[in-house]
N, C-alpha and C positions, 0 to 999 in steps of 0.2 A: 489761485494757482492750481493747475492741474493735474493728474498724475504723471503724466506726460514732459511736462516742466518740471516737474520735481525730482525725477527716476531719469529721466534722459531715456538716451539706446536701452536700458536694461527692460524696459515697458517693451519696446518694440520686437526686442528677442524673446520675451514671453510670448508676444501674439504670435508669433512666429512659428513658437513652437508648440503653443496650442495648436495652432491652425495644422501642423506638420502629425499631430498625435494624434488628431479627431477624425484626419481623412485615411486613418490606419483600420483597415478590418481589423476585427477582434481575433478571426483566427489566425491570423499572421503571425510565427512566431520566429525572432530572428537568434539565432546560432552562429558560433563563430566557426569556421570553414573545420578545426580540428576537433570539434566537440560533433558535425551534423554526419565525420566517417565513425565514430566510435560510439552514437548511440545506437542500442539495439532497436530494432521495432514494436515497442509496447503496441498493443492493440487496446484494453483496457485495465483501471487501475481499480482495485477494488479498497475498501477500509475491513481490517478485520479486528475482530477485539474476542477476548476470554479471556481465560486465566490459566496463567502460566504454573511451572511443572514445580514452583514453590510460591504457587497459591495466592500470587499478586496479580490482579488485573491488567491488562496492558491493550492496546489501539496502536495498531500499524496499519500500513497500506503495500498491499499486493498487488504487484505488477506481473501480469503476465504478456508475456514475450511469445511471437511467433516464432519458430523455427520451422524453416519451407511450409511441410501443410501443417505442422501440429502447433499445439502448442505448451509452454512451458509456465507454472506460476511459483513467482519465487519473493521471499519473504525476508529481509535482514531486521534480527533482532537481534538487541544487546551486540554479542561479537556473536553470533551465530549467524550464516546464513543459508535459510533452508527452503530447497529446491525440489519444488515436486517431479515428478517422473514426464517427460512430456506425453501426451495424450494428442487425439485426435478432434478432440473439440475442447475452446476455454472453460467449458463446465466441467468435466472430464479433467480437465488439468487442474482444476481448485480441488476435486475433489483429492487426488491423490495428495494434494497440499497437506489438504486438509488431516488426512490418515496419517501424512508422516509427525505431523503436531500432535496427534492424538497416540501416535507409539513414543514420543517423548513426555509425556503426561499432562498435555494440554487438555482443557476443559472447558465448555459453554463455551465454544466458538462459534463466533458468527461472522458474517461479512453480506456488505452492502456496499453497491454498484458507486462510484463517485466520478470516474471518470469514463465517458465512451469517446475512443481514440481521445481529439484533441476538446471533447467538449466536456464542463465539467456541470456535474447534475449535483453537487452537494448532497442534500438528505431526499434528495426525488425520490429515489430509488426504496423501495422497504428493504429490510433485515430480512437476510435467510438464516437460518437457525441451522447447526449438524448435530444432532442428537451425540452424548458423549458415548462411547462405547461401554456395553454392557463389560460389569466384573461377572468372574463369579460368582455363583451362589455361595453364599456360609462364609464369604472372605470373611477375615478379622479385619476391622478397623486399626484396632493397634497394631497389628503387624501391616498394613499397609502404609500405616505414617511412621514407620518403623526404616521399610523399607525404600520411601521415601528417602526421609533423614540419611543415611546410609548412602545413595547414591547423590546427596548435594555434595558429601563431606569427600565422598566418591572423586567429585568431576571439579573441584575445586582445584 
């Protein structure tokens, strides 16, 4: 007995819709009519990772968005979401990203390329590293995780 005999029609609407999946380009991507007015233009999508402003690790991914020439990268973590200043080039717009995470006390930030437009490079791309910004000289450690502490119990 065959699969065919055994399965009936359900055999023949697989082939079916195999045959229908495999003649679809891969960059085809379909949207429903009220989702393709309201998405913005990403151009690409970055992955960034450090550690955060109470010293836990964390991997997100950044989108940057054009607006007319410039552009804008912007970053939702936790309930935060935070938007670099828009700039004239996408490198230029990570960078101010990148400052406003480091005036929040973000640390060992990096980010690496994973999406260009609609194509996805996974780990193609190397890690660019942003050096964290220098403290002052003769800071106290303890009064910096002082000061710290102080602004979680702050923004709570």
């Amino acid at each position: 007995m065959n699969a065919a005999a055994r399965f009936g029609r359900p055999v023949q609407a697989y082939r079916l819709l195999k045959f229908s999946m495999s003649s679809l380009k891969s960059s085809v991507v379909f949207l429903p009519r009220h989702m393709e007015r309201e998405t913005p233009a990403f151009t690409n999508i970055y992955q960034l990772s450090g550690v955060d402003d109470r010293e836990r690790g964390f991997t997100r991914q950044v989108r940057v968005k054009r607006i007319g020439e410039r552009y804008q990268a912007v970053l939702s973590y936790e309930k935060f979401r935070i938007e670099g200043q828009a700039a004239d080039s996408e490198e230029a717009a990570m960078q101010t990203l990148i400052q406003a995470l480091h005036a929040r006390g973000y640390t060992q930030i990096r980010t690496q390329l994973i999406f260009r437009a609609d194509r996805y490079l996974g780990s193609q791309e190397p890690w660019r590293e942003y050096a964290d910004p220098r403290t002052r000289a003769g800071r106290n450690i303890v009064w910096g995780w002082m000061t710290r502490w102080l602004q979680r119990l702050w923004t709570r």
